[in-house]
C-alpha positions in Angstrom: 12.3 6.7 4.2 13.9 4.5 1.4 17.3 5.2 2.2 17.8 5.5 -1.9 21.0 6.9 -2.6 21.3 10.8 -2.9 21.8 11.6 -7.0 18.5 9.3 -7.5 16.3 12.2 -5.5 14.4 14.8 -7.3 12.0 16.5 -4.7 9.6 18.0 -7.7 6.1 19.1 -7.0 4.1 17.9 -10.0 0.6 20.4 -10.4 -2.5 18.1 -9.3 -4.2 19.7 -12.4 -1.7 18.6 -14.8 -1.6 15.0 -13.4 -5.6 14.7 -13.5 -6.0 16.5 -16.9 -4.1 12.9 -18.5 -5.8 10.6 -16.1 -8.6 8.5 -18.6 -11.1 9.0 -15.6 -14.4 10.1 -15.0 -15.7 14.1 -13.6 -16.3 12.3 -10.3 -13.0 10.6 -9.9 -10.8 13.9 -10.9 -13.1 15.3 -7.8 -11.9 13.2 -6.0 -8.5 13.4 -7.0 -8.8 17.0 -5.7 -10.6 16.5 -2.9 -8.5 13.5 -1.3 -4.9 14.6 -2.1 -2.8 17.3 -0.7 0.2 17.0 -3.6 2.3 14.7 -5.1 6.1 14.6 -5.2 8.4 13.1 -8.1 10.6 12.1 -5.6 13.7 9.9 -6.7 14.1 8.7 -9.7 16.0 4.8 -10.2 18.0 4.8 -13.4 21.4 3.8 -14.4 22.7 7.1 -14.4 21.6 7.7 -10.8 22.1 4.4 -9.0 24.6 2.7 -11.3 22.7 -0.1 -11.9 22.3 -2.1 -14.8 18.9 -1.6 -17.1 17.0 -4.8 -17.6 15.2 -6.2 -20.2 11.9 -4.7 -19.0 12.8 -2.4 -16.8 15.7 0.9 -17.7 13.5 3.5 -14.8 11.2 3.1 -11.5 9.8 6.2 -10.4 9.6 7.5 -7.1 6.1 9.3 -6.2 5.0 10.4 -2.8 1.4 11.0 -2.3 0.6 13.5 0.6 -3.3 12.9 1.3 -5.8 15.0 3.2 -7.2 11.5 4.9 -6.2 8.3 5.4 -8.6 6.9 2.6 -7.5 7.5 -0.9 -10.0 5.8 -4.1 -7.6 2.8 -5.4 -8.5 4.0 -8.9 -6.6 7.3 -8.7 -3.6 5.6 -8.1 -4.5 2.7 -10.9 -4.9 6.0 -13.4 -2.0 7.7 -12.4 0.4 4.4 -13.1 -1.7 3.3 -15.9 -0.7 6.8 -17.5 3.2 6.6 -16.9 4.6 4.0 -19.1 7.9 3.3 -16.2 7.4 1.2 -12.8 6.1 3.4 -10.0 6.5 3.0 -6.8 3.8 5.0 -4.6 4.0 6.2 -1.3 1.1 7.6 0.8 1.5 9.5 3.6 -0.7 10.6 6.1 0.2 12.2 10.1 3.3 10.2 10.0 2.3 7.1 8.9 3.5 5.8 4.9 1.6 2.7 2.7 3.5 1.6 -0.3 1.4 0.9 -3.1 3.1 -0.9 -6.3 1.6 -2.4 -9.4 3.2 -5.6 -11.8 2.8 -4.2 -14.9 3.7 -5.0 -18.4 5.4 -2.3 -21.0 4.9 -2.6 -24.6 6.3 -0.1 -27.1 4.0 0.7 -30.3 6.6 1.3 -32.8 4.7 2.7 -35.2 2.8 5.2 -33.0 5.5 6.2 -31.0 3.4 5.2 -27.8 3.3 2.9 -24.7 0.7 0.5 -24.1 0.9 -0.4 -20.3 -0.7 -3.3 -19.2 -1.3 -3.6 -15.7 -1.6 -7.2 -13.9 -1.9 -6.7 -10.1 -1.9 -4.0 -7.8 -0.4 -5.0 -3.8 0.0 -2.1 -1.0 1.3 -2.5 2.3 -0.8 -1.8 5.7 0.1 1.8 6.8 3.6 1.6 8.8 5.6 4.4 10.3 8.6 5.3 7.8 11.2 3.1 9.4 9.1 -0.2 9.1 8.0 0.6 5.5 9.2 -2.6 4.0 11.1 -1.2 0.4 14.8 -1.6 0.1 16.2 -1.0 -3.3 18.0 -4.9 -3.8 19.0 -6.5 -7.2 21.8 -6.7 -9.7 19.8 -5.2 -12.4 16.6 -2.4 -12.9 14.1 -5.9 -13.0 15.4 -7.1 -10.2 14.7 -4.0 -8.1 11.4 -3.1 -9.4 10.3 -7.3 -9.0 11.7 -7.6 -5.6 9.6 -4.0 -4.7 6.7 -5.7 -5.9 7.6 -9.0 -3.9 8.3 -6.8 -0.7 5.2 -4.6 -1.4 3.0 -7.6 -1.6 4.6 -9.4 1.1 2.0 -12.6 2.1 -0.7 -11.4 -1.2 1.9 -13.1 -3.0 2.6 -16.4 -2.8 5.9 -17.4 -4.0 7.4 -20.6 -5.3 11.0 -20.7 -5.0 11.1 -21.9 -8.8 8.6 -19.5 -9.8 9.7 -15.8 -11.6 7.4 -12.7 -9.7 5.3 -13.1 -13.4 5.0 -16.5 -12.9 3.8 -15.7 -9.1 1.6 -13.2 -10.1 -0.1 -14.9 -12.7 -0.7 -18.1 -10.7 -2.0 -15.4 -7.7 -4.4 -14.2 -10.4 -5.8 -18.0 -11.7 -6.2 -18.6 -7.9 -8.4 -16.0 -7.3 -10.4 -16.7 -10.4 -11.0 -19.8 -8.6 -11.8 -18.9 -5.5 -14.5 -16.3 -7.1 -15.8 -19.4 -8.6 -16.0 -21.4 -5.2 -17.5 -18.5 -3.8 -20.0 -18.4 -5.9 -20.8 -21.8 -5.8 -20.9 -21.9 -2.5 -23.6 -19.5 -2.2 -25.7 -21.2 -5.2 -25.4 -24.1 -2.4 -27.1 -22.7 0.4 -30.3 -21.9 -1.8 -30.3 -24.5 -4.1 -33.5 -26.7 -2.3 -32.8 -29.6 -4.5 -30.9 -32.2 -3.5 -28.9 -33.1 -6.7 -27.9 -30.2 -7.5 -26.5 -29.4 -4.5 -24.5 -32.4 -5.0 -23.6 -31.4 -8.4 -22.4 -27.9 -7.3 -20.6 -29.8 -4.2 -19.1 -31.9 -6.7 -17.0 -28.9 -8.7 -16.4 -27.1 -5.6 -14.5 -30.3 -4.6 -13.0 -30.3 -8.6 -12.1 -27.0 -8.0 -10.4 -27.1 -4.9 -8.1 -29.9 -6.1 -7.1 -27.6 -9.0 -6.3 -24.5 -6.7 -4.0 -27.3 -4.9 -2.4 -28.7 -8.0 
């Protein structure tokens, strides 16, 4: 499906009930842990030692998991708890009667020193629409481990993720982010308009939607 080179695949079955047992989730979500998925596979496993590819500065692994589901609907937050839990880059791939989705996550790694811990940060979260394997848009491209894992994430997102040619993937990301924010604001806005019966304050609203429009351009 990847086409990732042979000495990075691992093939292991990891127990559901060991996976949901870490997950910092609720009764009802480990439910549906159970319910919706069929089993997930550790399946390759990106390092130095198995593609020959430098470590970055962020980045020395990127993980591998297929996710085999009972239906073609899996809750978003499973996935979010599963990476959240795995300090390492993970690239997901659901399957379901013959069809995969990649789903990926921009996420930032800290080490905590003096508790011998990670503290993973995630940022965004992109999938792709479901695709048969061949079309699945993931090829393993980059001189270095942050390279790969940022150009999965760029080919993951595809058109969520605006890019400027000057901009780093963070960069992209976090400009993806303050434009949303925006846009939430607009929205709202927007709405305040339509039931706002005076007349100035409609034009005051109007007025910011305008100012923040100009800022989403700038």
């Amino acid at each position: 499906m990847l086409k990732l080179p042979e000495k990075t695949i691992l093939g292991q079955t990891m127990p559901k009930k060991m996976i949901y047992e870490q997950l910092d989730a609720s009764a009802a979500l480990k439910r549906r842990f159970v319910e919706q998925i069929e089993r997930i596979v550790f399946q390759n496993r990106i390092a130095e030692d198995s593609v020959n590819i430098a470590p970055g500065v962020r980045v020395e692994e990127i993980d591998v998991f297929e996710i085999e589901l009972r239906g073609q609907n899996l809750d978003e937050e499973i996935v979010r708890q599963i990476d959240k839990a795995i300090p390492r880059p993970i690239l997901f791939l659901l399957k379901y009667e013959g069809l995969v989705q990649a789903w990926i996550s921009y996420k930032e790694i800290k080490i905590v020193p003096s508790k011998g811990t990670a503290k993973v940060n995630q940022i965004a979260f992109y999938k792709t629409e479901w695709v048969e394997p061949e079309k699945l848009p993931c090829k393993m491209v980059g001189f270095d481990l942050d390279a790969v894992y940022d150009n999965f994430v760029l080919q993951v997102a595809g058109d969520a993720l605006r890019r400027d040619a000057s901009q780093t993937v963070a960069e992209s990301v976090d400009s993806q982010k303050k434009r949303a924010k925006i846009q939430k604001r607009i929205d709202a806005l927007e709405n305040r308009i339509r039931k706002e019966p005076q007349f100035n304050r409609q034009m005051e609203m109007s007025d910011e939607v305008k100012r923040l429009k100009r800022s989403w351009k700038n």
